[in-house]
C-alpha positions in Angstrom: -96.3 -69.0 3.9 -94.4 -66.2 1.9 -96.4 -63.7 0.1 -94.8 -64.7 -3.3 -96.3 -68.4 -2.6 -99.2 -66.6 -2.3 -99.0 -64.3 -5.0 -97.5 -67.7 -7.4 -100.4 -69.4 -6.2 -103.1 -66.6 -7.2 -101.3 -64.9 -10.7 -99.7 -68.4 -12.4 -102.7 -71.0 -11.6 -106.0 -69.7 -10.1 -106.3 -66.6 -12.4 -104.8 -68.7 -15.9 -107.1 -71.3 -15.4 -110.2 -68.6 -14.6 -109.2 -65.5 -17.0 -107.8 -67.4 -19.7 -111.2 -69.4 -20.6 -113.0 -66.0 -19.8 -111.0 -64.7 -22.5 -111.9 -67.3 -25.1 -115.4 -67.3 -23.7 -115.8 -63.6 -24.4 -114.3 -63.8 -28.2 -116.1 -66.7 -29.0 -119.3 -65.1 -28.0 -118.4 -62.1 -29.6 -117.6 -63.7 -32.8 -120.8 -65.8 -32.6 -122.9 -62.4 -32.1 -121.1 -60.8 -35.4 -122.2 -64.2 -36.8 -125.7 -63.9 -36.0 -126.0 -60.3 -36.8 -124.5 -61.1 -40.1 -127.2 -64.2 -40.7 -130.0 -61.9 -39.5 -129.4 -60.1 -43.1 -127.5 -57.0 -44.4 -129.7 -53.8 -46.0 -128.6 -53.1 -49.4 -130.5 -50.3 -51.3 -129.6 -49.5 -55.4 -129.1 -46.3 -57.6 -130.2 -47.1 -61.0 -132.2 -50.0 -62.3 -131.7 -53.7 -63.3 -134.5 -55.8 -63.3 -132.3 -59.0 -63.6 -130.2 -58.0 -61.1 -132.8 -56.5 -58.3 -135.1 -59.9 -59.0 -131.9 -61.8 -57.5 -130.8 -59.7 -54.6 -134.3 -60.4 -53.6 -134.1 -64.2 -53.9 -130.4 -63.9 -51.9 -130.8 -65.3 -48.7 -129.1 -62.8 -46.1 -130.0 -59.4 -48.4 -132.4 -57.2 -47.4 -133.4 -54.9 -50.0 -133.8 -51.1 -48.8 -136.1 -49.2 -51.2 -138.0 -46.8 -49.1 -135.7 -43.5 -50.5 -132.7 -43.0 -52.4 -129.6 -43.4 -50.2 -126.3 -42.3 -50.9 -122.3 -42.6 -49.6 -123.3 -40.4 -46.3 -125.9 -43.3 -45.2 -123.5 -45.9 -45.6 -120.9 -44.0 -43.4 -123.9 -43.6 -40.7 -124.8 -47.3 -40.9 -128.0 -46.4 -41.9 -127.3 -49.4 -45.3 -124.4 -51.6 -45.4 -124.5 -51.5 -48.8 -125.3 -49.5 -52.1 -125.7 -51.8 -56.1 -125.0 -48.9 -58.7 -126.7 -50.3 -61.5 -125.7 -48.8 -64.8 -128.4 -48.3 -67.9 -126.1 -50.3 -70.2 -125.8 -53.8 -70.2 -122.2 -54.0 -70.9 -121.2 -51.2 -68.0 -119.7 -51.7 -64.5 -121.6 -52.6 -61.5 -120.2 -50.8 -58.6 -121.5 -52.3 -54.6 -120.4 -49.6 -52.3 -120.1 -50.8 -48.3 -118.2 -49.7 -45.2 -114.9 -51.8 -45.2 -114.8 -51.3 -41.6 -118.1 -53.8 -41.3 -117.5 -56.0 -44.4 -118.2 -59.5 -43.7 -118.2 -63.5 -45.7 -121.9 -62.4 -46.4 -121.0 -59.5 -48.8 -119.8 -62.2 -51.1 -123.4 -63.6 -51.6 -124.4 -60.2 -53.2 -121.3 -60.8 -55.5 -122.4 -64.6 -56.6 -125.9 -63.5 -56.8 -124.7 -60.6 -59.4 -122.4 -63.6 -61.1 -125.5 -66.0 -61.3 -127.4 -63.4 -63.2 -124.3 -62.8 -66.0 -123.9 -66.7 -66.6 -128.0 -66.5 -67.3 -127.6 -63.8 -69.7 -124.7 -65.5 -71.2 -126.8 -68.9 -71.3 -129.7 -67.2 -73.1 -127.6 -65.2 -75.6 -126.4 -68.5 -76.8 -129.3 -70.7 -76.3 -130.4 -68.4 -79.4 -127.6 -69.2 -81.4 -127.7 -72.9 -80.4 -125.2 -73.4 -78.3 -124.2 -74.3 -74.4 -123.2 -72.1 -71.8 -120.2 -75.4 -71.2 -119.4 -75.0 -74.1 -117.5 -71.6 -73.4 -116.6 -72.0 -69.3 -115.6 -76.0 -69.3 -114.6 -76.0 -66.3 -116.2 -75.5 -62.7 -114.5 -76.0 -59.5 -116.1 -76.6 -56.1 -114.2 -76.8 -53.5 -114.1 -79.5 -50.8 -112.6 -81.2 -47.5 -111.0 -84.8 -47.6 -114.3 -86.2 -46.5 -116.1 -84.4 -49.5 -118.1 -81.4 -48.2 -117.9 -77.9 -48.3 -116.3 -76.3 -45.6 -118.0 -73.8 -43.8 -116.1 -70.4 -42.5 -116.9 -72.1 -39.0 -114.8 -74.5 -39.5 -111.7 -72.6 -41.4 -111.7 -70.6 -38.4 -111.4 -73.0 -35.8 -108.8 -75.3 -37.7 -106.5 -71.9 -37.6 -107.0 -70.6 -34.2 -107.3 -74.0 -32.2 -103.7 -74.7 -32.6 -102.9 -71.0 -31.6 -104.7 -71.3 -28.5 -103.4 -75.2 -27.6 -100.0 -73.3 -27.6 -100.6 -70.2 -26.4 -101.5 -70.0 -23.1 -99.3 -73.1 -22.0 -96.3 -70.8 -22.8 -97.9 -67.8 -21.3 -98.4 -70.0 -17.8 -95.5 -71.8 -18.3 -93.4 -68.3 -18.0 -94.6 -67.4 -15.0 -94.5 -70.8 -13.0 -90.9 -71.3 -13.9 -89.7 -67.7 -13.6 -91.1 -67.5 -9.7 -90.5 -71.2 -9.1 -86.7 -70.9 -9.8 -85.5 -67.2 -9.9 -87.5 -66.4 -7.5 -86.6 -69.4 -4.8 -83.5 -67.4 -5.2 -85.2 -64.2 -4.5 -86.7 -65.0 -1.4 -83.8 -67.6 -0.3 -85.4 -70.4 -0.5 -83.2 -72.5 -3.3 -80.1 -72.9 -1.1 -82.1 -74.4 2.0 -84.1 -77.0 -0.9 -80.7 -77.6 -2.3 -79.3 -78.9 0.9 -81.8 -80.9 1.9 -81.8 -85.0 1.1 -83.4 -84.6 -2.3 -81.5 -84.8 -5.2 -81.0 -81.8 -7.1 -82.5 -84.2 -9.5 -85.6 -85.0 -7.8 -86.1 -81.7 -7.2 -85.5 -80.1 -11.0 -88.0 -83.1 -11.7 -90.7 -82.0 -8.9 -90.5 -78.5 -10.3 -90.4 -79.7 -14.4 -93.6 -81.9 -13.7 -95.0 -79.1 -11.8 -94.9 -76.3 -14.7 -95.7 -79.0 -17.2 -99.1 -80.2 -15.0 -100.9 -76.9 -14.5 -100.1 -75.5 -17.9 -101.8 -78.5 -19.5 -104.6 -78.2 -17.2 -105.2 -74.3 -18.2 -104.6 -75.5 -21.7 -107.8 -78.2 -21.7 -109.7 -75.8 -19.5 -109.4 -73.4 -22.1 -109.8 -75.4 -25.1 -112.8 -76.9 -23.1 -114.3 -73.7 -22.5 -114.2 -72.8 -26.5 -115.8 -75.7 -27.1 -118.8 -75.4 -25.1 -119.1 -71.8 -25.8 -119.1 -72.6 -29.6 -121.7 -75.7 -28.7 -123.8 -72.8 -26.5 -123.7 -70.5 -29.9 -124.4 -73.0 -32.5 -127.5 -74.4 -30.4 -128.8 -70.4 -29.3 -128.3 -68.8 -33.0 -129.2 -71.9 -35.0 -126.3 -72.1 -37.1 -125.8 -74.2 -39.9 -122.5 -75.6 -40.7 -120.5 -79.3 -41.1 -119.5 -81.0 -38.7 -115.7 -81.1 -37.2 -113.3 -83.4 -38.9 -111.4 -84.1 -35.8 -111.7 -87.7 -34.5 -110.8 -89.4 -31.6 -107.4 -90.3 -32.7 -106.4 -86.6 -33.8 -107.5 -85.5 -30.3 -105.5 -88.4 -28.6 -102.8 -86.8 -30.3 -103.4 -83.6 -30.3 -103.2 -84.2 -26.2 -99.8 -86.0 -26.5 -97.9 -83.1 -28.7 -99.6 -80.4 -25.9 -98.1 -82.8 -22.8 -94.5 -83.0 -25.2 -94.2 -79.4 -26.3 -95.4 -77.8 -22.5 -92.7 -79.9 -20.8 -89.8 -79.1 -23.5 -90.9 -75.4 -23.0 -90.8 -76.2 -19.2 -87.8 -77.5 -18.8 -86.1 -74.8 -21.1 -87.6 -71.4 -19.5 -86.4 -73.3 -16.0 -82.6 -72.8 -17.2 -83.3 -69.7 -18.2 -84.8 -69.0 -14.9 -82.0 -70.4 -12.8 -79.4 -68.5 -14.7 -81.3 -65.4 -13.9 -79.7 -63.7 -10.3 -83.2 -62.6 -9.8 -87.1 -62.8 -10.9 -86.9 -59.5 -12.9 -83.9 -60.8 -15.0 -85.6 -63.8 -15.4 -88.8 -61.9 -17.1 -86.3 -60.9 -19.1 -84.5 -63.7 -20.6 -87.7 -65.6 -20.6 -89.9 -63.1 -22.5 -87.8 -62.9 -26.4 -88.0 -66.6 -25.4 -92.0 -66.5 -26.1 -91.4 -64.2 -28.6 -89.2 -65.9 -30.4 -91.5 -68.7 -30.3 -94.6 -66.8 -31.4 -93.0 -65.9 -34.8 -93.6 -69.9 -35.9 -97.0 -69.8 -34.6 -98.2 -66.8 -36.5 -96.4 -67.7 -39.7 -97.7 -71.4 -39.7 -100.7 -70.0 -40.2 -99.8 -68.9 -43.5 -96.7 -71.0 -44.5 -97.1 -74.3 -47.2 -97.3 -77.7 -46.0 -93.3 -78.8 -46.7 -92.0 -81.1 -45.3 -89.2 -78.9 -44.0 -91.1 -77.5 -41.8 -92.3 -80.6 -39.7 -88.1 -80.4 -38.6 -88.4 -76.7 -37.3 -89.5 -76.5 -33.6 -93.0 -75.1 -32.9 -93.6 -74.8 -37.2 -93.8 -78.7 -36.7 -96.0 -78.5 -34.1 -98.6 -76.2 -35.3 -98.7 -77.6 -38.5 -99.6 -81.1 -37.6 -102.3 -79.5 -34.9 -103.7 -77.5 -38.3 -104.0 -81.2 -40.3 -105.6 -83.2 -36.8 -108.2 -80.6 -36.5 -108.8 -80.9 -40.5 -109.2 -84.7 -39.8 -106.0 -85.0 -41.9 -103.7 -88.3 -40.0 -100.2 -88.3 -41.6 -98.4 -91.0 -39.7 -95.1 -89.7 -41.0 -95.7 -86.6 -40.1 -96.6 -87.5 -36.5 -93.7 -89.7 -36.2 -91.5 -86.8 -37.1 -93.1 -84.7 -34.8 -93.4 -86.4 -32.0 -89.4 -87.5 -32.9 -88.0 -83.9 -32.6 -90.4 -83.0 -29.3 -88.6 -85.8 -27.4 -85.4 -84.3 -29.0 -86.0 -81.1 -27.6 -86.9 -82.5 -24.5 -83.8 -84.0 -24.0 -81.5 -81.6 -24.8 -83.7 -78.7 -22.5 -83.9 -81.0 -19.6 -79.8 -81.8 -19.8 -79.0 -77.7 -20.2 -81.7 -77.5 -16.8 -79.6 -80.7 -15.0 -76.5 -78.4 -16.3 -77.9 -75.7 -14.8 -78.7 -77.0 -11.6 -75.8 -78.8 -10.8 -73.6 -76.3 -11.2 -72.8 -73.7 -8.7 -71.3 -71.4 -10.4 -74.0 -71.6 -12.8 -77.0 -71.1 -10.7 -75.4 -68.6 -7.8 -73.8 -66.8 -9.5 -73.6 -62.9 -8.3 
């Protein structure tokens, strides 16, 4: 065996399918433990007094008041506090919460709603005197909640945003390499003339090597995914964590699955005509990599872009998008449809510029 086979088989599917859930493993758990440290409570001192609003950073679940000296900007700098309330004498002055933006977390906001739950009682008592409703100047209250009707945690934000990133990511990643070394480098070690004269079809053998890729980059993508999910199961169950459950059914994973197994082998089969283009394995990295550049743009900008319909017509943009509303529990027909449409467009048109690109010497010897 050739050291490359060696080296393909260690670097593009042993490592991927080890390091790449030891990644995830080790963000998830580090995320978890920021978690936990931020449940166990931040330390929050004051300068100045309030009786209203000391009584309620008390009752705050998560604060833990500091009162043992008077601290100042230095100890917040040293970690010594995470936070400092300035509490003004008057009651119509500024309230000032000084913290390290470096560490701020979601539970700094609880100090902000604790503070907002003590104006709307001094609004509510000031007119209570003159007979009248707090409602009766703030009409309207919003809460905000999923399709199912509860309250999102930040748990579950997170994950509906990154999931999609990492179902894409790391098929691409393994995808490069597999077809870079399976094509441009055959020609590297001389090794595609020899298969190309043998009695397989040029077709068989673009097929063998498009079914290939496609396999173990699914496979690193549901070990990885897989991994996530039991370290986040691990997490919840060791730090006791509260938060709703996932809105993702059976369906959305079903397809979920499908548009992974679409969009791996219509990346697949275009990064192999890339790769037989390329005279060699270097000049393959290099056509392939703007390739995954290129197609990282739509996956960090879904993140942030509006649901339009445009969008589910753009390649990858479609893709993430639909993965963001299956992991919400959200199942737009249409939209999968559409989706699902364009991904076997792709396909198509990749796999005939790859049959182009095969059958034609010129084309894939060229010197």
């Amino acid at each position: 065996m050739y050291t490359r086979d060696k080296k393909l088989l260690v670097n593009t599917i042993l490592l991927p399918i080890l390091i790449y859930p030891l990644i995830i493993a080790v963000i998830a758990i580090g995320a978890f433990i920021s978690m936990k440290s931020d449940a166990s409570g931040i330390k929050v001192s004051f300068q100045g007094k309030n009786i209203a609003v000391m009584e309620a950073m008390k009752k705050t679940k998560g604060v833990k008041i500091i009162d043992d000296r008077v601290y100042n900007d230095k100890d917040i700098l040293d970690r010594t506090i995470d936070a400092i309330i300035v509490l003004p004498k008057g009651e119509n002055e500024v309230i000032k919460i000084k913290y390290d933006s470096t560490k701020k977390t979601f539970l700094f906001n609880k100090i902000t709603d604790s503070i907002q739950k003590v104006k709307v009682n001094y609004i509510t008592s000031v007119l209570k005197v003159k007979g009248l409703k707090y409602e009766s100047i703030n009409p309207i209250s919003l809460r905000s909640l999923n399709e199912k009707g509860k309250e999102m945690d930040m748990f579950s934000v997170i994950i509906s945003l990154v999931l999609p990133m990492v179902f894409l990511l790391f098929p691409m990643i393994s995808t490069s390499y597999l077809t870079t070394d399976i094509a441009a480098g055959e020609k590297e070690k001389n090794t595609l003339e020899p298969l190309l004269c043998t009695k397989s079809s040029r077709y068989k053998i673009l097929l063998g090597k498009l079914f290939f890729t496609s396999i173990v980059s699914v496979i690193i993508s549901l070990v990885s995914v897989l991994i996530l999910g039991l370290t986040a199961f691990a997490a919840i169950s060791a730090f006791k964590f509260q938060m709703s459950s996932m809105n993702i059914n059976a369906f959305g994973i079903m397809i979920s699955l499908i548009i992974l197994m679409l969009t791996v082998i219509f990346l697949s089969a275009l990064q192999l005509a890339l790769s037989f283009f390329a005279k060699n394995y270097k000049e393959s990295q290099m056509l392939v990599s703007p390739l995954l550049i290129i197609i990282m743009v739509p996956i960090v900008m879904s993140m942030f872009l509006p649901d339009k319909s445009i969008f589910y017509h753009l390649p990858i943009f479609n893709v993430v998008l639909l993965l963001k509303q299956l992991t919400a529990g959200i199942i737009n027909f249409a939209n999968i449809f559409i989706v699902i449409g364009w991904l076997v467009v792709y396909i198509v048109i990749s796999v005939v510029l790859s049959i182009m690109a095969i059958n034609s010497e010129k084309f894939i010897f060229r010197v």
